[in-house]
Jmol script that loads the backbone (N, CA, C; Angstrom):
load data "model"
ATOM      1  N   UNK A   1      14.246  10.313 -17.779  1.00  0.00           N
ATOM      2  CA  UNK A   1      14.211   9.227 -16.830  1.00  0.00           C
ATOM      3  C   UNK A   1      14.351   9.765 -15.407  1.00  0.00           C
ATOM      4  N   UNK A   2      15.316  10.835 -15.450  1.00  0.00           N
ATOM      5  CA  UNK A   2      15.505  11.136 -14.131  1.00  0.00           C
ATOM      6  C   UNK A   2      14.131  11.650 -13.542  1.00  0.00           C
ATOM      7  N   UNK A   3      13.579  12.423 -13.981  1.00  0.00           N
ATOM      8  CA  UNK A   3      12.046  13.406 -14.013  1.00  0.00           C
ATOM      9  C   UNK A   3      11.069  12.560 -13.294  1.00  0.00           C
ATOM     10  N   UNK A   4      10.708  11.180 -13.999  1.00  0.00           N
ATOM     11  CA  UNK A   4       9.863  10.368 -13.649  1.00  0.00           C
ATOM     12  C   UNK A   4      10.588   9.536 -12.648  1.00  0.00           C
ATOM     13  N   UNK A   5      11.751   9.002 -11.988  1.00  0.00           N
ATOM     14  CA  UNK A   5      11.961   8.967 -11.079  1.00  0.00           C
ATOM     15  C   UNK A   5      12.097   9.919  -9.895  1.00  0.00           C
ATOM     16  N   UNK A   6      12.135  10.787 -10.615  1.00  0.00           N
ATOM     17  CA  UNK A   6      12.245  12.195  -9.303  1.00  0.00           C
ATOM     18  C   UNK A   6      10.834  11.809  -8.602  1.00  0.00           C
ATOM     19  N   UNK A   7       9.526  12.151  -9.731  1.00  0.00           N
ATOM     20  CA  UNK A   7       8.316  11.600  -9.401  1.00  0.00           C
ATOM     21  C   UNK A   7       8.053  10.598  -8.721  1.00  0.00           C
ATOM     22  N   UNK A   8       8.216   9.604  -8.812  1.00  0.00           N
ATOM     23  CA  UNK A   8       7.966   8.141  -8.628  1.00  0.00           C
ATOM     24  C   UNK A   8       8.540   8.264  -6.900  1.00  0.00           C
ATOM     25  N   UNK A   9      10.081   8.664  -6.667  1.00  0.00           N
ATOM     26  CA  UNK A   9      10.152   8.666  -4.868  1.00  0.00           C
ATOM     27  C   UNK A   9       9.458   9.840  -4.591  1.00  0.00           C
ATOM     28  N   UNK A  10       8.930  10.786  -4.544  1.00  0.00           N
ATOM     29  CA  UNK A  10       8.933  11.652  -3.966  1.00  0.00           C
ATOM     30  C   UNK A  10       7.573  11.532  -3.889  1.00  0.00           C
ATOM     31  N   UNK A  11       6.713  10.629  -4.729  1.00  0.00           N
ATOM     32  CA  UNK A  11       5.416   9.588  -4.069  1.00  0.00           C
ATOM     33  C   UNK A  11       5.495   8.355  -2.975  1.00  0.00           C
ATOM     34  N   UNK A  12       6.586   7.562  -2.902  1.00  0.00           N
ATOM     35  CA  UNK A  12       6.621   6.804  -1.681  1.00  0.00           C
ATOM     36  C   UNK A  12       7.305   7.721  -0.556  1.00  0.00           C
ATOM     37  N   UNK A  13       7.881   8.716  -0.633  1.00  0.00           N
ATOM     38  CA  UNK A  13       8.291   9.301   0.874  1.00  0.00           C
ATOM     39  C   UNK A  13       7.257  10.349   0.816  1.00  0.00           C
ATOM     40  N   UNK A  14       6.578  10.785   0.237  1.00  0.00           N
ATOM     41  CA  UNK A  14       5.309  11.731   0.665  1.00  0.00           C
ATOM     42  C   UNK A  14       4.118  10.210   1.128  1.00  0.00           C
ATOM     43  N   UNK A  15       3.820   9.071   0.939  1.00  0.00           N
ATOM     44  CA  UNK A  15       3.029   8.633   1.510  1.00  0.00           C
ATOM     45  C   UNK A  15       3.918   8.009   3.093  1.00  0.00           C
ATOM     46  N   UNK A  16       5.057   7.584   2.954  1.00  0.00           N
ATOM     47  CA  UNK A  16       5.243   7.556   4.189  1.00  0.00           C
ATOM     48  C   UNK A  16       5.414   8.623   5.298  1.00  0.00           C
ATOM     49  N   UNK A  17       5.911   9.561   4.841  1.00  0.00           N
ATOM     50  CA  UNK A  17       5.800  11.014   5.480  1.00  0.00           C
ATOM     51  C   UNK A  17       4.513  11.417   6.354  1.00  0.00           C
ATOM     52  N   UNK A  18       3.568  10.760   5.393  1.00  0.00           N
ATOM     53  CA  UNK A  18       2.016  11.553   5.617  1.00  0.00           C
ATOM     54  C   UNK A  18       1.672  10.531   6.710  1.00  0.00           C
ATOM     55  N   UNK A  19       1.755   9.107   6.913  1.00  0.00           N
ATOM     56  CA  UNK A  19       1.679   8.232   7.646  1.00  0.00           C
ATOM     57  C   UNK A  19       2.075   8.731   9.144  1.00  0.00           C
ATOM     58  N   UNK A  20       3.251   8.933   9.128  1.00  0.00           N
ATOM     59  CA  UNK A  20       3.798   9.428  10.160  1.00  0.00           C
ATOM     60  C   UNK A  20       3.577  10.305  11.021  1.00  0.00           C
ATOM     61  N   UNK A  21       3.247  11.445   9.828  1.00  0.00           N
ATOM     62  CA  UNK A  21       2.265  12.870  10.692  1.00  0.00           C
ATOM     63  C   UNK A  21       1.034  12.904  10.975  1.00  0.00           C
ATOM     64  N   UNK A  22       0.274  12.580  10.072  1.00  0.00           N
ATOM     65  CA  UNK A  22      -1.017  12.388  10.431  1.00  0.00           C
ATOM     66  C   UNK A  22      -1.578  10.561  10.225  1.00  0.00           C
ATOM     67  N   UNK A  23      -0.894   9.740  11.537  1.00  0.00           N
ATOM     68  CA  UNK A  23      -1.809   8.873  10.968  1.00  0.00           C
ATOM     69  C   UNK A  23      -2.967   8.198  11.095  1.00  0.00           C
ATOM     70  N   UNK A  24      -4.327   8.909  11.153  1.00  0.00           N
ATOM     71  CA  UNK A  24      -5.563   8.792  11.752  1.00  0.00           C
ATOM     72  C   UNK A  24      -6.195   9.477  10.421  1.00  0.00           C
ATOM     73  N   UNK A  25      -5.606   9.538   9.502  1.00  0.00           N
ATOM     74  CA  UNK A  25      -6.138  10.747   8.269  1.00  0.00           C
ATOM     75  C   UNK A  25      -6.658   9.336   7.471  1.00  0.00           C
ATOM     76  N   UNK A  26      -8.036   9.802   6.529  1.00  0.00           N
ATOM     77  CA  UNK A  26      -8.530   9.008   5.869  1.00  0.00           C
ATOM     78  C   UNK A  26      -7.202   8.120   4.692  1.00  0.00           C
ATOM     79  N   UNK A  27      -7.372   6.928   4.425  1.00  0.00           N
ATOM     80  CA  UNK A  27      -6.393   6.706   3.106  1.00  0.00           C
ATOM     81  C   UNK A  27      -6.313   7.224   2.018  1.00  0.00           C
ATOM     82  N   UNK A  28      -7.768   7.705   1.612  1.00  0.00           N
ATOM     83  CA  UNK A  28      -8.000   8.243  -0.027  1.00  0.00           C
ATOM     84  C   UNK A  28      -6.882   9.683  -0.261  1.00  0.00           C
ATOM     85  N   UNK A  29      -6.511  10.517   1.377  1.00  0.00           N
ATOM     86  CA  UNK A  29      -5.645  10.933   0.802  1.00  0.00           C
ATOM     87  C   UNK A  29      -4.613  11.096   0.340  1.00  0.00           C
ATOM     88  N   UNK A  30      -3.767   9.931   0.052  1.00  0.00           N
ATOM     89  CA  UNK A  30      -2.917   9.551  -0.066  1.00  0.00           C
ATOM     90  C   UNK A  30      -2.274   8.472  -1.131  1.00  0.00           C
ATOM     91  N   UNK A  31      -3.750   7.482  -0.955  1.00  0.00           N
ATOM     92  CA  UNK A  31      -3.837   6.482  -1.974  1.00  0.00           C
ATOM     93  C   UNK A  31      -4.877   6.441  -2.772  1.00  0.00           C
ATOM     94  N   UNK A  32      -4.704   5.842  -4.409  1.00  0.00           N
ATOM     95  CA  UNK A  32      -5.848   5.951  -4.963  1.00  0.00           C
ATOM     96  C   UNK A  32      -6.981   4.779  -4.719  1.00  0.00           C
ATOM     97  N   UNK A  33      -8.005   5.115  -5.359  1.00  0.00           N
ATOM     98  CA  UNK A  33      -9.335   3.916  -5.007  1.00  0.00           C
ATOM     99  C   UNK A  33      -8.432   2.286  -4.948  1.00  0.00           C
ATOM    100  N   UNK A  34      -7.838   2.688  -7.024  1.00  0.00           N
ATOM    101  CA  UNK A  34      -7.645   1.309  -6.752  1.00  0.00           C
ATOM    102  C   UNK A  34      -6.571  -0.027  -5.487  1.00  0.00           C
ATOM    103  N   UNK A  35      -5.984   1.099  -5.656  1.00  0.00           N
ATOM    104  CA  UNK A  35      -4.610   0.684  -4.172  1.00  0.00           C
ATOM    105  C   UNK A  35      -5.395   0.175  -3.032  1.00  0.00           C
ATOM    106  N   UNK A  36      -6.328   1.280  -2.726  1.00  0.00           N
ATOM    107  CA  UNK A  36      -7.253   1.287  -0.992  1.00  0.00           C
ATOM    108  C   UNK A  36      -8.157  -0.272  -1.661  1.00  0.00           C
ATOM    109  N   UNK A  37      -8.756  -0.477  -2.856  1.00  0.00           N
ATOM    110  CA  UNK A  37      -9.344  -1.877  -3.073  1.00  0.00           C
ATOM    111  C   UNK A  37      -8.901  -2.822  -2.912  1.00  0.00           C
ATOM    112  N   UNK A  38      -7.640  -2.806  -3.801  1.00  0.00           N
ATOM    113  CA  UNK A  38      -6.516  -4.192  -3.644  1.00  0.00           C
ATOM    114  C   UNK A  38      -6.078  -4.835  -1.900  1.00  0.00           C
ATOM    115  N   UNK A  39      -5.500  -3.253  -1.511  1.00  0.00           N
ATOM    116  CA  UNK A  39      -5.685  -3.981  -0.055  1.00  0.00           C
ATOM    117  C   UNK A  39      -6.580  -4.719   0.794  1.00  0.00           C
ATOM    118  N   UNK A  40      -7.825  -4.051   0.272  1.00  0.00           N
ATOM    119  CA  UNK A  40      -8.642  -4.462   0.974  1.00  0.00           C
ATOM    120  C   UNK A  40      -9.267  -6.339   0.198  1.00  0.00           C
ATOM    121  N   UNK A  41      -9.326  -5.907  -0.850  1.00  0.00           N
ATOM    122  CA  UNK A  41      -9.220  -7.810  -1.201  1.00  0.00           C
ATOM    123  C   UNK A  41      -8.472  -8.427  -0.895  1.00  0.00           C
ATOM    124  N   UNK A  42      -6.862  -8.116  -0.761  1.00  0.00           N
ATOM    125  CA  UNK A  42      -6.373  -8.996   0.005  1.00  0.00           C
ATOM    126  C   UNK A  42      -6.069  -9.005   1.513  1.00  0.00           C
ATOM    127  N   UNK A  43      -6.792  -7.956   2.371  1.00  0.00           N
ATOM    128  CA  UNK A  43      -7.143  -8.188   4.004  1.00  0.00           C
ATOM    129  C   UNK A  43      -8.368  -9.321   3.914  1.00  0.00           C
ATOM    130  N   UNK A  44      -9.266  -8.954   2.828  1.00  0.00           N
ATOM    131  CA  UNK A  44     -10.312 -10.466   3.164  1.00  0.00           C
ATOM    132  C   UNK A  44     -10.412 -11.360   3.050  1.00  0.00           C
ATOM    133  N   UNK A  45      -9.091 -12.111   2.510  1.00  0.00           N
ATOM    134  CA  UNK A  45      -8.978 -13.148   2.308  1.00  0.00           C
ATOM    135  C   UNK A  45      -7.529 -13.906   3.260  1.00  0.00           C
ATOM    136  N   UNK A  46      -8.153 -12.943   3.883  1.00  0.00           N
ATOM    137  CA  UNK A  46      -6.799 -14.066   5.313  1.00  0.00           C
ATOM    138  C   UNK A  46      -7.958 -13.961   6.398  1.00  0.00           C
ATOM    139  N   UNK A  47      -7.547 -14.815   6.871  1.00  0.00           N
ATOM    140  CA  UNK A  47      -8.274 -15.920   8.030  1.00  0.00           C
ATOM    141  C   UNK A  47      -8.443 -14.835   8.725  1.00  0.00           C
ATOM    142  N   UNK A  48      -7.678 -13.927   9.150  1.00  0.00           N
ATOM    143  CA  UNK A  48      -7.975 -13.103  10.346  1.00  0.00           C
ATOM    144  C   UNK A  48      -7.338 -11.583   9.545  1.00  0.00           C
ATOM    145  N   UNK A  49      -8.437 -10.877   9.482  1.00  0.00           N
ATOM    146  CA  UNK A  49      -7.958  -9.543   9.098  1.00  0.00           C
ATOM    147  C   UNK A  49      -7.033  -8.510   9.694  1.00  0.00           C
ATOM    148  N   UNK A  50      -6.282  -8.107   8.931  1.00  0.00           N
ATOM    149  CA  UNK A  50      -5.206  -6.726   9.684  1.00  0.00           C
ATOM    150  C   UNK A  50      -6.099  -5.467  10.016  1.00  0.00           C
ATOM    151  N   UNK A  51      -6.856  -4.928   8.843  1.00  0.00           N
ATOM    152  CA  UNK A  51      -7.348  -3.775   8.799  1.00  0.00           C
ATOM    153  C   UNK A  51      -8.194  -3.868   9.644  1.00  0.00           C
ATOM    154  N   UNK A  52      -8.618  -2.978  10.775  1.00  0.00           N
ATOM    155  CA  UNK A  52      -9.664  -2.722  11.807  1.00  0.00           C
ATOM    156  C   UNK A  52      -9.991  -1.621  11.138  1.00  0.00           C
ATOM    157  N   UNK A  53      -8.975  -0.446  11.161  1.00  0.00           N
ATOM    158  CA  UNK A  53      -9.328   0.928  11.108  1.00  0.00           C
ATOM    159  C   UNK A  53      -8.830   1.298   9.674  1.00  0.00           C
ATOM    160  N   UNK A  54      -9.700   2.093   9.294  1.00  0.00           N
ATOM    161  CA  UNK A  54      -9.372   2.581   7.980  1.00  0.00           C
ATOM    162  C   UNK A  54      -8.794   3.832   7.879  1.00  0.00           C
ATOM    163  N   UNK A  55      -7.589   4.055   8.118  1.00  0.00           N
ATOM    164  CA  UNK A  55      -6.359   4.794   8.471  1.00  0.00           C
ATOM    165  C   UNK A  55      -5.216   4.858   7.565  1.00  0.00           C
ATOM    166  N   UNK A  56      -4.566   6.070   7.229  1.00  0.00           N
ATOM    167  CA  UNK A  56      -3.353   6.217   6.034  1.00  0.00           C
ATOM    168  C   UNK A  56      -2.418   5.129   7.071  1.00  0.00           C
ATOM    169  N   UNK A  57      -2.220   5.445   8.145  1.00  0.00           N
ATOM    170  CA  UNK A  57      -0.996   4.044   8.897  1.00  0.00           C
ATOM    171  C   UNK A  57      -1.631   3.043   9.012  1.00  0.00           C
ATOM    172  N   UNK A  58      -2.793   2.530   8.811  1.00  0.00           N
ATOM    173  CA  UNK A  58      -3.187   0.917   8.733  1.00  0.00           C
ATOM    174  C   UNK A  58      -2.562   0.286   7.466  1.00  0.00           C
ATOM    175  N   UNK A  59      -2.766   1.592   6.684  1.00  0.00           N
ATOM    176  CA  UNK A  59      -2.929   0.418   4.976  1.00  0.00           C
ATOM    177  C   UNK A  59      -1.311   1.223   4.576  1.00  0.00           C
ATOM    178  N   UNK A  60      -0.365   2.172   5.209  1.00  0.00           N
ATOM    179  CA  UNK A  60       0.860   2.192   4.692  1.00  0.00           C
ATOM    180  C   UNK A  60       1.431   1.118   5.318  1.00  0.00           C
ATOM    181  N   UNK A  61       0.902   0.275   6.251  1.00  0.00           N
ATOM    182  CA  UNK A  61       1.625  -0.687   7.340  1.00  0.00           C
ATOM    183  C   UNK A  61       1.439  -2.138   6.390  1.00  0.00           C
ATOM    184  N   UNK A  62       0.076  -2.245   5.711  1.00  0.00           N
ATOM    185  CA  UNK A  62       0.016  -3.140   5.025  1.00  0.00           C
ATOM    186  C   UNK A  62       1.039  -3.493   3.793  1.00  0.00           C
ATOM    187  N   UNK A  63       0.817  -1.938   3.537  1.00  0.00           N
ATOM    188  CA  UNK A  63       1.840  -1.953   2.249  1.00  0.00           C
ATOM    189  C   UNK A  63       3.459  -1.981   2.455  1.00  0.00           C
ATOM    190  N   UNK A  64       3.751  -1.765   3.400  1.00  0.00           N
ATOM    191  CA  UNK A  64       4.971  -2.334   4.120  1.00  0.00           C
ATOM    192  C   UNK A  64       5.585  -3.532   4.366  1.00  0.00           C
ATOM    193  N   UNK A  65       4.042  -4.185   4.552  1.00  0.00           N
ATOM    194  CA  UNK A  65       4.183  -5.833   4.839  1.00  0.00           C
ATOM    195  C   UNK A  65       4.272  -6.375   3.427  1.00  0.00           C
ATOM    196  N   UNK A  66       3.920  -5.652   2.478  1.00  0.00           N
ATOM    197  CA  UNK A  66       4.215  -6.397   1.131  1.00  0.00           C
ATOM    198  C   UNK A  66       5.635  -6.240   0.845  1.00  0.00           C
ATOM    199  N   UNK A  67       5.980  -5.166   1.336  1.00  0.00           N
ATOM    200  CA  UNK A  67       7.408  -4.818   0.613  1.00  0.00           C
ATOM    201  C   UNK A  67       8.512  -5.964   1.478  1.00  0.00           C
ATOM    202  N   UNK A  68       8.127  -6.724   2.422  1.00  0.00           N
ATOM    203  CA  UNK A  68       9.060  -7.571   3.608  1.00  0.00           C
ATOM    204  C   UNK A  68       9.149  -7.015   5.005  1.00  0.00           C
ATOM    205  N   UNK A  69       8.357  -5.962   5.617  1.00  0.00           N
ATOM    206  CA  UNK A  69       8.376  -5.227   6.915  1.00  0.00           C
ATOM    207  C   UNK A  69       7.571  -6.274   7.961  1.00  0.00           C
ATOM    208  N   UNK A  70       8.165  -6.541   9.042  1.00  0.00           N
ATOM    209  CA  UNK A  70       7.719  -7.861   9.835  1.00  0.00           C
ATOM    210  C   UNK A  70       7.279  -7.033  10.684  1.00  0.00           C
ATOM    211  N   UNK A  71       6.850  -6.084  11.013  1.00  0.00           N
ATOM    212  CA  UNK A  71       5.988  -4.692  11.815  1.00  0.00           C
ATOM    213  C   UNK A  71       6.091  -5.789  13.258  1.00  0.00           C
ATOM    214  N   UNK A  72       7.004  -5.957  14.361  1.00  0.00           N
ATOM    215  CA  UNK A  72       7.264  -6.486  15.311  1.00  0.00           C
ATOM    216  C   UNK A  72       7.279  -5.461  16.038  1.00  0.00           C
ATOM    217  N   UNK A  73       7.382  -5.709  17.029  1.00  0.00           N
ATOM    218  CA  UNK A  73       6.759  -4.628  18.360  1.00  0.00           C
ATOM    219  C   UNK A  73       7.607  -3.928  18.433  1.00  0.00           C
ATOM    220  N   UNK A  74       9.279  -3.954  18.607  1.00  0.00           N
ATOM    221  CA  UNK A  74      10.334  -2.909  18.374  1.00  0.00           C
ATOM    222  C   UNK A  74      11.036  -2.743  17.446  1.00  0.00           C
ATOM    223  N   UNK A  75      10.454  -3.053  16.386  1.00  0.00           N
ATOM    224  CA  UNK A  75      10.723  -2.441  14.730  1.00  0.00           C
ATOM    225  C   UNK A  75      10.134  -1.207  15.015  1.00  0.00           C
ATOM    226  N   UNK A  76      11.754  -0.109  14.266  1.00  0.00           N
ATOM    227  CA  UNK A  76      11.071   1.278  13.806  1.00  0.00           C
ATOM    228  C   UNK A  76       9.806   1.724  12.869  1.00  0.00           C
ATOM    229  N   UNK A  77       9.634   2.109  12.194  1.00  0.00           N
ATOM    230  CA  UNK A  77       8.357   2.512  11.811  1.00  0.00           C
ATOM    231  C   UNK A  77       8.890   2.464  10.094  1.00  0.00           C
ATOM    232  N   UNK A  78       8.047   1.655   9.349  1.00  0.00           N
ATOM    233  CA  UNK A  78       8.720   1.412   8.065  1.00  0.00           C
ATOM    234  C   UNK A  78       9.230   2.361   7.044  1.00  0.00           C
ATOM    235  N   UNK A  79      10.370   2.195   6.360  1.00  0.00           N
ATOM    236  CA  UNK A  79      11.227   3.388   5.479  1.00  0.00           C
ATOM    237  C   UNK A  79      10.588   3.443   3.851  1.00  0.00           C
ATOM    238  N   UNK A  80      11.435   4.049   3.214  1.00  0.00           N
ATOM    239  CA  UNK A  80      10.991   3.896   1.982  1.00  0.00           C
ATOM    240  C   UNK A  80      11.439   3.287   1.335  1.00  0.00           C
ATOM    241  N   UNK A  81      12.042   2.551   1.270  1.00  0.00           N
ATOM    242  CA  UNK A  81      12.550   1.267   0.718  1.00  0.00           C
ATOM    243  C   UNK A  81      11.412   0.214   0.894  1.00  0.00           C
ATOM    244  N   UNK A  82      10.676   0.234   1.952  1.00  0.00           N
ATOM    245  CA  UNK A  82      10.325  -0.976   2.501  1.00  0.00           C
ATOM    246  C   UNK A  82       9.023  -0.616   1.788  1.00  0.00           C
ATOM    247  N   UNK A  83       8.659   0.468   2.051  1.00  0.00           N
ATOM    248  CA  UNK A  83       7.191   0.945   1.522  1.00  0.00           C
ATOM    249  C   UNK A  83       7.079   1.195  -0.233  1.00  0.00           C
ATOM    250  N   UNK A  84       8.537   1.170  -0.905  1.00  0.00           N
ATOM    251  CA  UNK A  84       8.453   1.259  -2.199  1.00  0.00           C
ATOM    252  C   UNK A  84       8.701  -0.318  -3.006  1.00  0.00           C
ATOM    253  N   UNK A  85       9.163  -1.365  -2.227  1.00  0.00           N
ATOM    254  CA  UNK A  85       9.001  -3.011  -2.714  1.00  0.00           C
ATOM    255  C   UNK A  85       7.203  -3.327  -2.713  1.00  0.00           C
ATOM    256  N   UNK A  86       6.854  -2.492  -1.705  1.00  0.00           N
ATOM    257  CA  UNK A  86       5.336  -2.946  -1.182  1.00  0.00           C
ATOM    258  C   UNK A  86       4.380  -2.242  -2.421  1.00  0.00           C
ATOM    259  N   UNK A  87       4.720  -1.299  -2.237  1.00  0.00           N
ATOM    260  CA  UNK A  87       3.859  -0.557  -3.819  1.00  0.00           C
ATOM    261  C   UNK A  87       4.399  -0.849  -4.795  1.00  0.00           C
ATOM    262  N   UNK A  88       5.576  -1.693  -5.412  1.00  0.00           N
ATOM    263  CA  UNK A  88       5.646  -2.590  -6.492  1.00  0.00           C
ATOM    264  C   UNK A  88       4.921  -3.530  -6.865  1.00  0.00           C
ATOM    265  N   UNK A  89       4.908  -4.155  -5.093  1.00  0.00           N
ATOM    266  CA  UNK A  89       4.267  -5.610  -5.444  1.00  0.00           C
ATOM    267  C   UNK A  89       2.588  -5.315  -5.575  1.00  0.00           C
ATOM    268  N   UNK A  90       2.190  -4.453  -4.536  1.00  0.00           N
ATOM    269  CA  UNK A  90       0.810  -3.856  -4.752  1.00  0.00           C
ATOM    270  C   UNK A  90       0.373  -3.522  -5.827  1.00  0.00           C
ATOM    271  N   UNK A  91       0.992  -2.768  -6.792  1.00  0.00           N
ATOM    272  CA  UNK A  91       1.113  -2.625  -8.441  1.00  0.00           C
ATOM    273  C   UNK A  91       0.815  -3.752  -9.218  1.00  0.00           C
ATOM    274  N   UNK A  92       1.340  -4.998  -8.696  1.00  0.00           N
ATOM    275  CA  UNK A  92       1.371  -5.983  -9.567  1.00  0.00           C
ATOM    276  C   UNK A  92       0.408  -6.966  -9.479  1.00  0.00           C
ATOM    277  N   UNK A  93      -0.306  -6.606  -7.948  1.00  0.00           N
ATOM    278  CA  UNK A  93      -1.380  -7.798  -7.474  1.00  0.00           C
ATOM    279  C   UNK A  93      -2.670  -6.850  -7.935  1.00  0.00           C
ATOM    280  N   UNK A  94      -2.391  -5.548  -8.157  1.00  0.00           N
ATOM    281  CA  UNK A  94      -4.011  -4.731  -8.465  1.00  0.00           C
ATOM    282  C   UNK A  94      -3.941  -5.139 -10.197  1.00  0.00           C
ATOM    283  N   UNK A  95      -2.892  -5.217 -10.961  1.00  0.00           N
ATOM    284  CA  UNK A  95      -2.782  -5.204 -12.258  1.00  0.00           C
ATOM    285  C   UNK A  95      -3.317  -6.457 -12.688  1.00  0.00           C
ATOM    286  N   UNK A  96      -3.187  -7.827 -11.275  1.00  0.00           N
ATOM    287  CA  UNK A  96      -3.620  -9.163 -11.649  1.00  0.00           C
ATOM    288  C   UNK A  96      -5.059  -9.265 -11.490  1.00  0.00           C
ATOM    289  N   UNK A  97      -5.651  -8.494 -10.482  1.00  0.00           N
ATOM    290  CA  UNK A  97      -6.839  -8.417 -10.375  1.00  0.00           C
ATOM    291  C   UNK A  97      -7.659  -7.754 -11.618  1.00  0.00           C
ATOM    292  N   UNK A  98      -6.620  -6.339 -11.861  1.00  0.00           N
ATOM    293  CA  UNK A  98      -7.704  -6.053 -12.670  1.00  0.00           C
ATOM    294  C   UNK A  98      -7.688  -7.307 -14.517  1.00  0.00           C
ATOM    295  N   UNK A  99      -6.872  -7.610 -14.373  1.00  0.00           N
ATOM    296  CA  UNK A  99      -6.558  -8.838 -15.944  1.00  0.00           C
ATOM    297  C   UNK A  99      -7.571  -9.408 -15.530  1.00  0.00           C
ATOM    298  N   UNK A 100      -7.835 -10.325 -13.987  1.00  0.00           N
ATOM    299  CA  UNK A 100      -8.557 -11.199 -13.927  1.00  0.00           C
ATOM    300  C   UNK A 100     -10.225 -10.888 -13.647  1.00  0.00           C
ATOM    301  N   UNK A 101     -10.465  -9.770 -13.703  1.00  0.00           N
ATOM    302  CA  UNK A 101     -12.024  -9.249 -13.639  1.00  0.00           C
ATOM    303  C   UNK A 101     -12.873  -9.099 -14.649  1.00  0.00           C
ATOM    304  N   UNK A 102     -11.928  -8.954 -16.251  1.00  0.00           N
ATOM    305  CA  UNK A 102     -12.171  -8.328 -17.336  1.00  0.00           C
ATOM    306  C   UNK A 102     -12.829  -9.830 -18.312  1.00  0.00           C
ATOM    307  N   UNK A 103     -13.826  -9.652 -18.398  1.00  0.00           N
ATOM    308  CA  UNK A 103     -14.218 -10.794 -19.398  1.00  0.00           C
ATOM    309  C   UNK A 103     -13.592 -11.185 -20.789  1.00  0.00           C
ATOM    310  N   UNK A 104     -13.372 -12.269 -21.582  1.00  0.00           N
ATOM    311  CA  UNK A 104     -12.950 -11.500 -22.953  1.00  0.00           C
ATOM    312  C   UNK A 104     -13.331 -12.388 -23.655  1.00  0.00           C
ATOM    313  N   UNK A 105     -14.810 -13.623 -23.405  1.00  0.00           N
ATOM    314  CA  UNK A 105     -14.982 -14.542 -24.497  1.00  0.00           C
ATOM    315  C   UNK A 105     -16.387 -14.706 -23.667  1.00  0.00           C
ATOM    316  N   UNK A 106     -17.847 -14.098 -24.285  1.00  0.00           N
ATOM    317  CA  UNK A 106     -19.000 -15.065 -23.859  1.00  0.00           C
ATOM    318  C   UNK A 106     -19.711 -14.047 -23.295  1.00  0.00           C
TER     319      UNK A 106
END
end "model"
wireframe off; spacefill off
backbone 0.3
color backbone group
């Protein structure tokens, strides 16, 4: 248990890490397809989109905002806490998508 949690943070503070240092770097390196999709289905379906730029700090900022990060003008720059509620919930909205894509009668 410990092993796969060792794993598991040392994937949300290496993506926030990477945010931080480089954040103008494509997303794919950091996140997989399906993650970079999910976000992006749910940037298109709000009235007014977040994502302009397709940037590891656009879409760790998104995923921040899932976790409860109100990204306000003098808010620090989101932790891993904040960025590991967000890739829970991100987990759970790509897992609904993918249930709901899959045909299974017809």
């Amino acid at each position: 248990m410990l092993a796969l949690i060792t794993v598991v943070s040392w994937r949300i503070f290496w993506i926030t890490m990477s945010a931080r240092a480089q954040p103008l770097a494509k997303p794919e390196t950091v996140l997989t397809p399906a993650e970079i999709e999910t976000l992006d289905r749910i940037d298109a379906a709000r009235s007014r989109p977040r994502i302009m730029r397709r940037t590891v700090a656009t879409y760790l900022l998104q995923i921040a905002m899932l976790g409860g990060y109100l990204a306000r003008t003098r808010d620090p720059p989101p932790g891993n806490m904040v960025v590991w509620r967000g890739l829970t919930k991100l987990q759970d909205i790509a897992f609904g998508i993918a249930i709901g894509s899959t045909r299974r009668c017809g």
